[in-house]
Phi, psi and omega in degrees: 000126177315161179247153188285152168210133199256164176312288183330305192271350187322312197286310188311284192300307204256296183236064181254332191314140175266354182282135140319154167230130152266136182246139135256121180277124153214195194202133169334302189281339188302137172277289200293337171319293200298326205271348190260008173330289190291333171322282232270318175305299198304320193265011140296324175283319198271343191231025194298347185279002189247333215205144166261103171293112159228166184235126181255133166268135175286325204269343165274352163196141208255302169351263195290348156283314162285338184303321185287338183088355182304120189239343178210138205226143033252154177219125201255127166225126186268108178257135179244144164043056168053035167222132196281121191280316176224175182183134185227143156235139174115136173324110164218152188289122177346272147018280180305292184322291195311315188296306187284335178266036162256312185299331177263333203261000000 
């Protein structure tokens, strides 16, 4: 399961990472959140020796969906070497995720 992540720890954990990181920026009420929610759980498990899973709730911290620009969620962003390498914003299917993080990792 992805780990919750807050504005305070974001710089350490993401892009500090020796790691690729994915953050899904979302919020409790977003519906297409909930449904890539568990998606995103599944590909911290499937890619853990590769990849680092966080989850950011936006409405508990504001900071870092703005330094990103995040204006609509959920928005899944992959940063490598403390940079954001890919970004989807919108409901997409495991697959499709899965497509796009082969191309950074």
């Amino acid at each position: 399961m992805a780990d919750q992540i807050t504005d305070a720890a974001f710089d350490e954990s993401v892009l500090k990472s020796d790691l690729p990181v994915l953050v899904d920026f979302w919020a409790p009420w977003c519906g297409p959140c909930r449904a890539v929610g568990p998606i995103v759980d599944e590909i911290s498990k499937d890619y853990a020796d590769r990849l680092h899973v966080f989850k950011m709730n936006v409405d508990e911290n504001s900071i870092t969906p703005a330094k990103y620009g995040i204006r609509a969620i959920p928005t899944l962003i992959i940063f490598k070497n403390g940079q954001v390498a890919a970004q989807h914003t919108g409901s997409m299917p495991k697959e499709e995720i899965c497509k796009i993080l082969e191309t950074v990792l």
